[in-house]
C-alpha positions in Angstrom: 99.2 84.1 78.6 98.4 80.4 77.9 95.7 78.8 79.9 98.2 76.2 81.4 99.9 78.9 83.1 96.5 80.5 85.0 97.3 77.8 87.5 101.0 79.6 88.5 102.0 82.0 90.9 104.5 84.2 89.6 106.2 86.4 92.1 108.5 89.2 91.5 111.0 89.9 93.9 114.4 89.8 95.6 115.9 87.1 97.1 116.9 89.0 100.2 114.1 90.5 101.1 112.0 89.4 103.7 108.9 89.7 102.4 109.2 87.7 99.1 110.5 85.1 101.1 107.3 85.1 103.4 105.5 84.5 100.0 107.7 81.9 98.7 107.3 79.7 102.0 103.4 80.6 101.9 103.8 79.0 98.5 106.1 75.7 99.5 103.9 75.4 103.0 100.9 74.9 100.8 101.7 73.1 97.7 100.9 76.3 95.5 103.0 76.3 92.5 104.7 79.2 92.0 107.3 81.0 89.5 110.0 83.0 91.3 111.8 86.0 89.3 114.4 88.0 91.5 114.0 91.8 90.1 117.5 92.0 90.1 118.4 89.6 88.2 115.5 89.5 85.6 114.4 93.0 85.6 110.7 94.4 84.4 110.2 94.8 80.7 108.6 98.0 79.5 105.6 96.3 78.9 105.4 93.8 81.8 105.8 97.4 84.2 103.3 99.0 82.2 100.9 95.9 83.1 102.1 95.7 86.7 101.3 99.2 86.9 97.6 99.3 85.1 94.9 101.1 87.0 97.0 102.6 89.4 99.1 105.1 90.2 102.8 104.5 89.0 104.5 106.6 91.9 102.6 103.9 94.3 104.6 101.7 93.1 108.2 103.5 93.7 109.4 102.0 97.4 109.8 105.0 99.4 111.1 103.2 102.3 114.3 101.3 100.4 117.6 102.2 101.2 118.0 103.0 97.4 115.2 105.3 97.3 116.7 107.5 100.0 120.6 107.4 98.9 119.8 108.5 95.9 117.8 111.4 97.5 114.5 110.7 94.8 112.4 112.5 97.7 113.5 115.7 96.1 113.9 114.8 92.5 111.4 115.5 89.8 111.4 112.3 88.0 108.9 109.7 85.8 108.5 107.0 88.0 107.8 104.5 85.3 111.5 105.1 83.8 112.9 105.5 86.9 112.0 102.1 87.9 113.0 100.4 84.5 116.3 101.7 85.3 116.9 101.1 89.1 114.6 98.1 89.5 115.8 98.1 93.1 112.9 101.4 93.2 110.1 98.9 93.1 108.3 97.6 95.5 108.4 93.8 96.3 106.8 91.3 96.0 104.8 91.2 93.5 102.2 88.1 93.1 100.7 87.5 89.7 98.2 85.0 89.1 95.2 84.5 86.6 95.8 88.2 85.3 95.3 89.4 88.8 98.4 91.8 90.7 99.2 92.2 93.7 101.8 94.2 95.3 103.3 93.5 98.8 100.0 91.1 99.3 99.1 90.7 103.1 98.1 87.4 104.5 94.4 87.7 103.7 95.0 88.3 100.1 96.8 85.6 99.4 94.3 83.0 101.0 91.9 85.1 98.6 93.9 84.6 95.5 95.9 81.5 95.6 93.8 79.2 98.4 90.1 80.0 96.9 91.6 79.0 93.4 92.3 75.4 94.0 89.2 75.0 95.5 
């Protein structure tokens, strides 16, 4: 990662849920630059996951509440969630805020003052 690109928020997510577009218009409503990537569209390398994922579990990533998780019926499958997820991207949860080498995942309110107010000051 370049050092011109510490100062961007990259967040990972889909265009219809409501909760990426919380963090977008956190972003606009402050001035924060930020990089959007719908999931969807642009899905998760094999290495970006495994980074996303670093130093915690991979199954607390899986989105046990999306409509996807619980047509497919994963609750009673025995699966690798890391594989799982590079295949069905719609498995992850959302959104994801990156900045400076720091992850979030589904970041409350709090979290992002921490992370993308404290930085520009």
């Amino acid at each position: 990662m370049s050092s011109k690109n510490l100062g961007i928020c990259r967040i990972i997510g889909t265009k219809k849920d409501n909760e990426t577009k919380k963090i977008i218009r956190y972003c606009r409503e402050r001035s924060i630059p930020y990089q959007f990537a719908d999931l969807l569209q642009y899905p998760l390398t094999a290495g970006e996951l495994q980074n996303i994922c670093s130093g915690r579990d991979p199954q607390d990533m899986v989105d046990m509440q999306s409509k996807f998780y619980k047509e497919k019926g994963y609750a009673y499958l025995d699966y690798d969630p890391l594989e799982e997820m590079l295949e069905n991207p719609e498995l992850i949860k959302v959104p994801i805020v990156r900045k400076a080498g720091k992850v979030f995942i589904r970041p409350d309110k709090e979290t992002l003052d921490m992370l993308l107010i404290s930085d520009r000051q």
